[in-house]
N, CA, C and O atoms as a CHARMM CRD file, in Angstrom:
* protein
*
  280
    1    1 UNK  N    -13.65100  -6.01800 -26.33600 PROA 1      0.00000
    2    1 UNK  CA   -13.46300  -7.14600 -25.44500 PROA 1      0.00000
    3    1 UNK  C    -12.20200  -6.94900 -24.62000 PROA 1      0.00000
    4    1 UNK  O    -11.25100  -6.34800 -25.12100 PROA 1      0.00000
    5    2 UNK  N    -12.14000  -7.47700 -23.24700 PROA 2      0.00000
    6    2 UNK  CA   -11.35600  -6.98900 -22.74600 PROA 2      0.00000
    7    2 UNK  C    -10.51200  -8.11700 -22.03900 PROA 2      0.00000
    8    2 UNK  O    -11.29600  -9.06500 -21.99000 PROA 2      0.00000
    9    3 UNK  N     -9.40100  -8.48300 -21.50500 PROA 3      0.00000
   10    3 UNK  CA    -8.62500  -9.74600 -21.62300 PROA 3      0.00000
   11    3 UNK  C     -8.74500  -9.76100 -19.97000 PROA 3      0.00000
   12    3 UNK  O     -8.39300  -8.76100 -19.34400 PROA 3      0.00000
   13    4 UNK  N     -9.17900 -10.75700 -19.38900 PROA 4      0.00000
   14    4 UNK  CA    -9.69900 -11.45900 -18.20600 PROA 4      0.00000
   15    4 UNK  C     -8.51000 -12.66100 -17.72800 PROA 4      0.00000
   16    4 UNK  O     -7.74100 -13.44100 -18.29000 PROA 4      0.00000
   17    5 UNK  N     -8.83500 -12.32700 -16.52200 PROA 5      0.00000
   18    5 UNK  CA    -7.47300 -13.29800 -15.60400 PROA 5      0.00000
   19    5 UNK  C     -8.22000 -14.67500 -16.13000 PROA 5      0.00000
   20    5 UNK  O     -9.38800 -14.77700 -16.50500 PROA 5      0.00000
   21    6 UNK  N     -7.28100 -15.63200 -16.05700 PROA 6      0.00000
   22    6 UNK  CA    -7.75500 -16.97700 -16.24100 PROA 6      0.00000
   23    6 UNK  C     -8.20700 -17.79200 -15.04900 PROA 6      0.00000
   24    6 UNK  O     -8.60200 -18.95800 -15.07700 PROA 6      0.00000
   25    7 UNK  N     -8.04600 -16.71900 -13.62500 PROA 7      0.00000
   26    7 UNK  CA    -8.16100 -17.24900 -12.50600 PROA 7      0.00000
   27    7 UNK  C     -9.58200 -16.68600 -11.69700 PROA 7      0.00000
   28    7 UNK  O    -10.21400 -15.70500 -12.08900 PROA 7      0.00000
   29    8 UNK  N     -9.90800 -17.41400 -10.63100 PROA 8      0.00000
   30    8 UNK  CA   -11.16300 -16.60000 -10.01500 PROA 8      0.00000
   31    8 UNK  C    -10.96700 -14.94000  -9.33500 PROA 8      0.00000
   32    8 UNK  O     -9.88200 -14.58800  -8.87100 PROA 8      0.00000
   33    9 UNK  N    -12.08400 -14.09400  -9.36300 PROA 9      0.00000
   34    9 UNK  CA   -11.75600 -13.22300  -8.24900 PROA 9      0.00000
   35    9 UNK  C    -12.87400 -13.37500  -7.43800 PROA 9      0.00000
   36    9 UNK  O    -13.03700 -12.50300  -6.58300 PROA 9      0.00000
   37   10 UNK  N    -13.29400 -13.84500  -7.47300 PROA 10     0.00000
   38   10 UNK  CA   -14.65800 -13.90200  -5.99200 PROA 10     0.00000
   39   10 UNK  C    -14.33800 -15.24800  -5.07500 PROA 10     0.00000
   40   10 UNK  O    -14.48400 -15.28900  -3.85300 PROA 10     0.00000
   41   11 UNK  N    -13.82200 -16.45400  -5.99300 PROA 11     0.00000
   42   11 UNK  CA   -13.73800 -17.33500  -5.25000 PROA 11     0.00000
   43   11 UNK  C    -12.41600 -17.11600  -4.20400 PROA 11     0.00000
   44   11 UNK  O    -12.20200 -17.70000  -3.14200 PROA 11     0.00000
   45   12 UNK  N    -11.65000 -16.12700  -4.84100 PROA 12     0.00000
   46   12 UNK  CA   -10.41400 -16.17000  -4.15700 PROA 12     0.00000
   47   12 UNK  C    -11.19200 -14.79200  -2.83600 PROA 12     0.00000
   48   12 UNK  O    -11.46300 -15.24400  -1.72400 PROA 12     0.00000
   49   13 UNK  N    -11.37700 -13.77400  -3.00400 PROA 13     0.00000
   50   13 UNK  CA   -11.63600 -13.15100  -2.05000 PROA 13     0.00000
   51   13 UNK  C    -13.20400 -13.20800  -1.15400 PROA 13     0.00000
   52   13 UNK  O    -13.48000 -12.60400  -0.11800 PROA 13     0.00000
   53   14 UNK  N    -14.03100 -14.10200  -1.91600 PROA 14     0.00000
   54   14 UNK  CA   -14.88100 -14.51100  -0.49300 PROA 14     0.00000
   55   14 UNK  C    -14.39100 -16.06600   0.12400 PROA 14     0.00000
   56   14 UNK  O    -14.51500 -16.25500   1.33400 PROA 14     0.00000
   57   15 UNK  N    -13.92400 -16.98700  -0.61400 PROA 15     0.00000
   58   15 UNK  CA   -13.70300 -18.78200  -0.18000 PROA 15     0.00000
   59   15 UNK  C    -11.98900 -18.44000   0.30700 PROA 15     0.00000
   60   15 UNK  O    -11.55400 -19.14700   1.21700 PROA 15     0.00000
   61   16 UNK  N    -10.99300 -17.31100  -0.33200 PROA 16     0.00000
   62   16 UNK  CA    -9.90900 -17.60200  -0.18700 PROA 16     0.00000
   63   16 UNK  C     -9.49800 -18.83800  -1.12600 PROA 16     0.00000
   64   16 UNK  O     -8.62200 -19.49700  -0.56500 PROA 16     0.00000
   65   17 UNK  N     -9.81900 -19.30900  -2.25900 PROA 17     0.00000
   66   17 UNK  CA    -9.54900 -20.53300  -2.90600 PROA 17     0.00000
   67   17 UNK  C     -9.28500 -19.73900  -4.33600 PROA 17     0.00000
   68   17 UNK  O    -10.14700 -19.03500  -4.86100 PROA 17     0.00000
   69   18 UNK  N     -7.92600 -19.96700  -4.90100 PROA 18     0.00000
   70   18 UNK  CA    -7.52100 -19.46200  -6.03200 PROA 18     0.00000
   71   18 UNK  C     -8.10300 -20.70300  -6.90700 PROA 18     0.00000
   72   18 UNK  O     -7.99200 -21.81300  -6.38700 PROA 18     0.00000
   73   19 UNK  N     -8.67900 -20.62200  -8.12000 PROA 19     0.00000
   74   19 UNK  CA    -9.18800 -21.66500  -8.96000 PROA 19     0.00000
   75   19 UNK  C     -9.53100 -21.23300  -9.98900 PROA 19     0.00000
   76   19 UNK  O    -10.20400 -20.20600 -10.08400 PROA 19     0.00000
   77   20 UNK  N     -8.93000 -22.29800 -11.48800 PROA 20     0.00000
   78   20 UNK  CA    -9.13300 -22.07500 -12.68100 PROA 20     0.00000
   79   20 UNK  C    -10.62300 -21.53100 -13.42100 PROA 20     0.00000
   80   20 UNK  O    -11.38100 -22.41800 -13.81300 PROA 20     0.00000
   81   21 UNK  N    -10.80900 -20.88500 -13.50500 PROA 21     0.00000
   82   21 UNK  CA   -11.94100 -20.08300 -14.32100 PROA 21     0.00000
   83   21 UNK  C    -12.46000 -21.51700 -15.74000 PROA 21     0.00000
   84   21 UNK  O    -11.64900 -21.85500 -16.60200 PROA 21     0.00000
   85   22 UNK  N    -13.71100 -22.04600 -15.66400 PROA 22     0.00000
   86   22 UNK  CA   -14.26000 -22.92400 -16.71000 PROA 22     0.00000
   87   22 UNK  C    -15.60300 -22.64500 -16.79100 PROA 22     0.00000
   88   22 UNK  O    -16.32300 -21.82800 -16.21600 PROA 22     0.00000
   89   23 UNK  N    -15.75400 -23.32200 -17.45500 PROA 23     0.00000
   90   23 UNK  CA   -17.25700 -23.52500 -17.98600 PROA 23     0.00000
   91   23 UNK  C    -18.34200 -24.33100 -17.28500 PROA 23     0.00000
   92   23 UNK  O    -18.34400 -25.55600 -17.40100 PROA 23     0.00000
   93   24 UNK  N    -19.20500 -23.73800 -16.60900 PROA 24     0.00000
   94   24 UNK  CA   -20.00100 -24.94400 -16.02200 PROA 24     0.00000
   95   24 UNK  C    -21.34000 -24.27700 -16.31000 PROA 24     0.00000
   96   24 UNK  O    -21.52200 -23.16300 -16.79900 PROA 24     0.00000
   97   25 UNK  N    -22.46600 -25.39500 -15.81500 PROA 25     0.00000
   98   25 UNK  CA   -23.57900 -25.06900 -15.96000 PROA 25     0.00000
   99   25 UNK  C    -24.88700 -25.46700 -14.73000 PROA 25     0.00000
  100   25 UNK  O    -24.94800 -26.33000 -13.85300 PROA 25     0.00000
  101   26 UNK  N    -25.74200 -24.48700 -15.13000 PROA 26     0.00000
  102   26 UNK  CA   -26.62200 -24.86800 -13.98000 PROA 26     0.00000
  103   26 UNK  C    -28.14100 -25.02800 -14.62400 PROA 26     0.00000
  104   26 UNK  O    -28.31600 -25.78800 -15.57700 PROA 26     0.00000
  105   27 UNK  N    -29.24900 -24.25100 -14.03800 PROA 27     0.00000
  106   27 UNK  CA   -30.47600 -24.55300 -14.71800 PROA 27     0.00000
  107   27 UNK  C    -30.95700 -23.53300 -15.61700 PROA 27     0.00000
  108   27 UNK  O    -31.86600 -23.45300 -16.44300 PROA 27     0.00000
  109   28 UNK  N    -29.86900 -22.63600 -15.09700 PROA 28     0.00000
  110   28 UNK  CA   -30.15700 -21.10200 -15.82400 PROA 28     0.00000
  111   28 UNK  C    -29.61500 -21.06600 -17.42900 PROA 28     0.00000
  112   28 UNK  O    -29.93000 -20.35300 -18.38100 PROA 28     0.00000
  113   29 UNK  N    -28.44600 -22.41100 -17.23900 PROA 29     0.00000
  114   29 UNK  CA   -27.23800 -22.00700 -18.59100 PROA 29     0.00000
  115   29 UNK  C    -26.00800 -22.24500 -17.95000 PROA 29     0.00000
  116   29 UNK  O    -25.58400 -22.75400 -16.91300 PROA 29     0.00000
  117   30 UNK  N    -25.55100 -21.61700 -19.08300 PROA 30     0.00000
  118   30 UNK  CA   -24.05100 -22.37600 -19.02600 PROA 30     0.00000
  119   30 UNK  C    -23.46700 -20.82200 -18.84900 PROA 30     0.00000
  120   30 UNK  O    -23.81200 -19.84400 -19.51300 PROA 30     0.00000
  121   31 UNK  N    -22.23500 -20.88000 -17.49100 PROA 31     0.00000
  122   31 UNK  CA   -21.55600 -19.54100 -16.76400 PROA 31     0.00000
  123   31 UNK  C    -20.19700 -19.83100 -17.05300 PROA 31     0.00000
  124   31 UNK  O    -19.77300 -20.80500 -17.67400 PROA 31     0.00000
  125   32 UNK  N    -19.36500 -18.62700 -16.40000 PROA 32     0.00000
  126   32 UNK  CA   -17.91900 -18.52000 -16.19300 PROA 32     0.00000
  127   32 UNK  C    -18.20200 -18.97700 -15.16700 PROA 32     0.00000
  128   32 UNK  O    -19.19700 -18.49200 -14.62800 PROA 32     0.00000
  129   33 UNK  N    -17.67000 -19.78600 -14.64600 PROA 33     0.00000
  130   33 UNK  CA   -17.07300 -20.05200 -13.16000 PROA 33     0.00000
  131   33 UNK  C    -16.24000 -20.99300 -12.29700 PROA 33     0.00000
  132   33 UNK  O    -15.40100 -21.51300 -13.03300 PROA 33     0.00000
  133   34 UNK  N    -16.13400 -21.37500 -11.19800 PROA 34     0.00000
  134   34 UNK  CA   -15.43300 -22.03600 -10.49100 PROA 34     0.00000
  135   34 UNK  C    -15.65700 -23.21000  -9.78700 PROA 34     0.00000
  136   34 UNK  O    -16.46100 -23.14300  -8.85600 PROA 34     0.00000
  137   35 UNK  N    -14.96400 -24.58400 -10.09900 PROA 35     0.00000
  138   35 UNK  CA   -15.35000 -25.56400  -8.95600 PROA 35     0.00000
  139   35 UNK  C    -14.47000 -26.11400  -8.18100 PROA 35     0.00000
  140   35 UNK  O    -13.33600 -25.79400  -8.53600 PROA 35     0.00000
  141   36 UNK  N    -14.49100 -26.88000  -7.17300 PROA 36     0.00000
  142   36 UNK  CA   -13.35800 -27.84800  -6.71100 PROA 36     0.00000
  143   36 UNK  C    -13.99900 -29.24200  -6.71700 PROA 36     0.00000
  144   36 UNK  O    -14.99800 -29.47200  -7.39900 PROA 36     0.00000
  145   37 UNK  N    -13.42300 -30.14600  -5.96600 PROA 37     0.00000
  146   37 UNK  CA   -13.60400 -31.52300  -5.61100 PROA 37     0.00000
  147   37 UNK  C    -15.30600 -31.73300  -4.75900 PROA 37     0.00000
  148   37 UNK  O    -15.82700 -32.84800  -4.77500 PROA 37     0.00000
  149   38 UNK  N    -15.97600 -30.60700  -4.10500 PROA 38     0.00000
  150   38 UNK  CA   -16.97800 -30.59000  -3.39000 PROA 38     0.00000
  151   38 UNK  C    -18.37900 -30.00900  -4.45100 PROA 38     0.00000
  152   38 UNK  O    -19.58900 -30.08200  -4.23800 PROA 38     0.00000
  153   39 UNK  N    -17.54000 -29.37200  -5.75000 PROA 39     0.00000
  154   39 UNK  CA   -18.62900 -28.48200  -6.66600 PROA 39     0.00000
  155   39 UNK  C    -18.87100 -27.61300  -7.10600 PROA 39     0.00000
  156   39 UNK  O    -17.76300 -27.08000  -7.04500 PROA 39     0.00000
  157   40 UNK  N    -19.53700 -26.84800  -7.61300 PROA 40     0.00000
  158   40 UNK  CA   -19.33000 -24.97800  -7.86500 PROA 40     0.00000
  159   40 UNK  C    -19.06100 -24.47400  -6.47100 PROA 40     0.00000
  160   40 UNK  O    -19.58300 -24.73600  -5.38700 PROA 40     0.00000
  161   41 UNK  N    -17.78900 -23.42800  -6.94600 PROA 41     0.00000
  162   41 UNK  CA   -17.57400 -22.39700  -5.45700 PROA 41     0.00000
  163   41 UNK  C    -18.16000 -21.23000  -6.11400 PROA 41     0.00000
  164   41 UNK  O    -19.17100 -20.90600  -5.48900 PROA 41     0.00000
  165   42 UNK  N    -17.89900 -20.29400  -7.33700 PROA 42     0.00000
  166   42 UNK  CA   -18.22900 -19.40900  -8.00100 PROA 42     0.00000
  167   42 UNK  C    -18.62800 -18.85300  -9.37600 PROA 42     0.00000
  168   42 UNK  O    -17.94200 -18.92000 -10.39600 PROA 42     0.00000
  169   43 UNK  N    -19.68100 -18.36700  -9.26500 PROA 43     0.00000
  170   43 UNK  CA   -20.45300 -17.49900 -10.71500 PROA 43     0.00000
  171   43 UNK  C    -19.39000 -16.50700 -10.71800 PROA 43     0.00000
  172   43 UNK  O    -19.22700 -15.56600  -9.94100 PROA 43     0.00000
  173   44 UNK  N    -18.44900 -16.99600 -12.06700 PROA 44     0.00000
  174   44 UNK  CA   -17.29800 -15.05600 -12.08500 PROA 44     0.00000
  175   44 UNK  C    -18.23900 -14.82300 -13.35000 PROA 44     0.00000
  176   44 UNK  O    -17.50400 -14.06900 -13.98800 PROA 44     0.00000
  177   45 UNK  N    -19.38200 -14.97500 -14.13300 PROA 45     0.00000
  178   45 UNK  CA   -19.67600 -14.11400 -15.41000 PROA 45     0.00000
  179   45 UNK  C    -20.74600 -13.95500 -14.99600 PROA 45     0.00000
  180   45 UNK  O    -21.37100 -14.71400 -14.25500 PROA 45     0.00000
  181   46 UNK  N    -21.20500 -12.55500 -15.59900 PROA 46     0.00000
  182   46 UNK  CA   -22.93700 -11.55200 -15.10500 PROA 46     0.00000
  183   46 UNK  C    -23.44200 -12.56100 -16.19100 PROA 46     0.00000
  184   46 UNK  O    -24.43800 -13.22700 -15.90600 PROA 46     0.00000
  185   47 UNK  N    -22.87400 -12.72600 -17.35500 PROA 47     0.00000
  186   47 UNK  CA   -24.31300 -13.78600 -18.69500 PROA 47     0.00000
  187   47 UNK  C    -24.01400 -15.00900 -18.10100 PROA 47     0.00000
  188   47 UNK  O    -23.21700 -15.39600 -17.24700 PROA 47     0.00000
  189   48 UNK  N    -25.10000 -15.63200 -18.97400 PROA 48     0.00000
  190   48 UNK  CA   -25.36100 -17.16800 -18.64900 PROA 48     0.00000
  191   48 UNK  C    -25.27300 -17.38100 -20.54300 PROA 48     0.00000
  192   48 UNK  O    -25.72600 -16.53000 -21.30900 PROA 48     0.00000
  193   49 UNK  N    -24.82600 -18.24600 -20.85300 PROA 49     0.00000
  194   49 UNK  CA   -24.67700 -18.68800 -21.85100 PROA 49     0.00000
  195   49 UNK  C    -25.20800 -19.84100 -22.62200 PROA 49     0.00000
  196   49 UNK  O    -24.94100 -20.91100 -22.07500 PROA 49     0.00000
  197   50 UNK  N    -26.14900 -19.98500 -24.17400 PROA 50     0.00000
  198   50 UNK  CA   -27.29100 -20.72200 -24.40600 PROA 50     0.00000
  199   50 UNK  C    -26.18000 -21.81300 -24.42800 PROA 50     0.00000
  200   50 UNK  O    -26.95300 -22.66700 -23.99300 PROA 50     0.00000
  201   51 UNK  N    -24.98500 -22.51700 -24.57400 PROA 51     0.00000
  202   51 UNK  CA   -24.23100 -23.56500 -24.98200 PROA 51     0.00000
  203   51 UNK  C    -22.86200 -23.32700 -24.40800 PROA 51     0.00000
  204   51 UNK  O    -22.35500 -22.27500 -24.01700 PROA 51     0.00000
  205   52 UNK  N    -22.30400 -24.75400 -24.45500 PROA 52     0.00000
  206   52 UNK  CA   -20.80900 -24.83500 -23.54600 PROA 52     0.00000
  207   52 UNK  C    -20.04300 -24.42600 -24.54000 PROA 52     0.00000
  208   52 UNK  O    -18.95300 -23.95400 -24.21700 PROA 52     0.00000
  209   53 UNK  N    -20.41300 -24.49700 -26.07500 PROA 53     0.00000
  210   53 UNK  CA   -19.18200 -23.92200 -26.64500 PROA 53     0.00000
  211   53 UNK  C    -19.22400 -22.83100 -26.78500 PROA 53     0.00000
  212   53 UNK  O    -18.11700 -22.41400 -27.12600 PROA 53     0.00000
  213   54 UNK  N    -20.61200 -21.37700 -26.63100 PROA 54     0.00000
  214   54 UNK  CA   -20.44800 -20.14700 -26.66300 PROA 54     0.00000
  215   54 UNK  C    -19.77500 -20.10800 -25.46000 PROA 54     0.00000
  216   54 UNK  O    -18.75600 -19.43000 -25.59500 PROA 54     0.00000
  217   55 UNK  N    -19.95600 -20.72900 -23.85400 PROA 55     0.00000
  218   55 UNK  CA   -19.15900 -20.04600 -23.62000 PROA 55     0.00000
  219   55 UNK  C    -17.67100 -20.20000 -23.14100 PROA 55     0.00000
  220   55 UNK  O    -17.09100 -19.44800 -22.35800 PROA 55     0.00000
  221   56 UNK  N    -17.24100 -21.14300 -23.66200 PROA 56     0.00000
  222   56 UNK  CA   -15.87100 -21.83000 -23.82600 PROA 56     0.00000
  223   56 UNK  C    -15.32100 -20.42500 -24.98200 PROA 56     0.00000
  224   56 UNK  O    -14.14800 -20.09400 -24.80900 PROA 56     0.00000
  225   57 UNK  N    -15.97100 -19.77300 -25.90600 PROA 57     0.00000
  226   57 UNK  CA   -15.71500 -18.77400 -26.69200 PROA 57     0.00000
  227   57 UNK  C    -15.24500 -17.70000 -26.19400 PROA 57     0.00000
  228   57 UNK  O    -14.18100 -17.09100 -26.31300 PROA 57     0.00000
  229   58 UNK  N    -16.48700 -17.50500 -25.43500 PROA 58     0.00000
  230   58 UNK  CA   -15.78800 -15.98500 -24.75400 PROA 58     0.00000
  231   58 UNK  C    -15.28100 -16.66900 -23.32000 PROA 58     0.00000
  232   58 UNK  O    -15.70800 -15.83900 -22.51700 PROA 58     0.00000
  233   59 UNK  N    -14.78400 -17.44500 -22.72900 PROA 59     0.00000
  234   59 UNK  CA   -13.57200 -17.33400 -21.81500 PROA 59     0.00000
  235   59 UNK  C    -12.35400 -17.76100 -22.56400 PROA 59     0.00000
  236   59 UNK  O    -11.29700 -17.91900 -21.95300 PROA 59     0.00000
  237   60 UNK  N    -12.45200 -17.99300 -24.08200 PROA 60     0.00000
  238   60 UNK  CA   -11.22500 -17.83700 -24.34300 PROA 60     0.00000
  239   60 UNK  C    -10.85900 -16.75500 -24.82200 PROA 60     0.00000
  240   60 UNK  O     -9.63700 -16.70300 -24.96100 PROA 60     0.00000
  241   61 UNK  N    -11.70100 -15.37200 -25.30700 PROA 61     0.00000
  242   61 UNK  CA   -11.51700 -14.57400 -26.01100 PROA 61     0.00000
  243   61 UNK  C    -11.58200 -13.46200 -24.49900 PROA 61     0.00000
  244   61 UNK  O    -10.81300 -12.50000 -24.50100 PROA 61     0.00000
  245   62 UNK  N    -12.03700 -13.56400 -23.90500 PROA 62     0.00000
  246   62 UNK  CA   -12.11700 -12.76000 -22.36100 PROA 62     0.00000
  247   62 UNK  C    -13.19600 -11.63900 -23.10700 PROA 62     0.00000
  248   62 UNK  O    -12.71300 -10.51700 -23.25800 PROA 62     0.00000
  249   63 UNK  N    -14.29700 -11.79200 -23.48100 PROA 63     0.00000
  250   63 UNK  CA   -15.34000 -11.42700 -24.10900 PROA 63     0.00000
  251   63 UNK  C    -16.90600 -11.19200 -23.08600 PROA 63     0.00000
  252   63 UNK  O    -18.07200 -10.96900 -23.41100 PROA 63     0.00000
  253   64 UNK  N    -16.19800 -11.38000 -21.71500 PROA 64     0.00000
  254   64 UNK  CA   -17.16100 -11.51800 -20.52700 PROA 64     0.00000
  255   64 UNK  C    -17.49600 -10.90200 -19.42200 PROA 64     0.00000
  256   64 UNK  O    -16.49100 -11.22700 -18.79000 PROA 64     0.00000
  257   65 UNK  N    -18.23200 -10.13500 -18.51700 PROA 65     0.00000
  258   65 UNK  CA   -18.08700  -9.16500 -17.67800 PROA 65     0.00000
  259   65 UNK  C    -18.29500 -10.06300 -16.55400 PROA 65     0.00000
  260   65 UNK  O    -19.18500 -10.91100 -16.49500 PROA 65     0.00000
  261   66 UNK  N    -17.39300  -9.81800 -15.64100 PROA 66     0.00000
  262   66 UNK  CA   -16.74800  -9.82800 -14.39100 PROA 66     0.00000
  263   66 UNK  C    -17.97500  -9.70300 -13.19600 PROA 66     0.00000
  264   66 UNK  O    -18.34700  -8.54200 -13.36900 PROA 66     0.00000
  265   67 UNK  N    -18.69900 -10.18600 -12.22400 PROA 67     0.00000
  266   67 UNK  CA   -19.45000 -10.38000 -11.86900 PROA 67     0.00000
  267   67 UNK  C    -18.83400  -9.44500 -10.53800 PROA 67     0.00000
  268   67 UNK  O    -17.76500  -9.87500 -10.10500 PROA 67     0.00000
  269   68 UNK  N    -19.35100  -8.30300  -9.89300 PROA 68     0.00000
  270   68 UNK  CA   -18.69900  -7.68400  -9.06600 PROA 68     0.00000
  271   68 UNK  C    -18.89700  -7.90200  -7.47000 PROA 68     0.00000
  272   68 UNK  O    -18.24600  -7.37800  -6.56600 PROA 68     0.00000
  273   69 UNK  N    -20.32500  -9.11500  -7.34000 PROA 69     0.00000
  274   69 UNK  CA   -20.02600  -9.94200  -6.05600 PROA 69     0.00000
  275   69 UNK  C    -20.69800 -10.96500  -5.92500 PROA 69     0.00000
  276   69 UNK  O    -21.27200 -11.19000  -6.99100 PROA 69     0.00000
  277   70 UNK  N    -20.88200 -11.55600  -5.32200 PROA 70     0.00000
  278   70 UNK  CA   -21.74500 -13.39000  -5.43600 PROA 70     0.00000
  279   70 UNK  C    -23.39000 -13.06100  -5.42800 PROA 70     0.00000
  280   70 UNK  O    -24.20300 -13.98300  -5.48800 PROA 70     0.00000
């Protein structure tokens, strides 16, 4: 496992918006990613995760691969 910024990298280099890395979910599952005040800006994890606490797990353990573009 390998130790992961706590911050975005896609949201920051396609939106320009630096933002805390959490847990959200969509219809697929529950992702690494990014929101603001308007909603998800970014998917930063390739898995989708069956539950918010697996993946509250691995973004705390940085147990997650890095999604290499939107």
């Amino acid at each position: 496992m390998s130790q992961q910024a706590s911050f975005s990298q896609l949201a920051l280099i396609y939106c320009g918006k630096l933002l805390p890395l959490e847990v959200l979910q969509s219809a697929a599952g529950h992702y690494i990613g990014t929101r603001n005040s308007e909603g998800p800006v970014s998917r930063e994890s390739r898995e989708y995760f069956r539950s918010y606490a697996a993946a509250q797990r691995v973004l705390e353990s940085g147990g997650w691969s890095q999604l290499a573009n939107p």
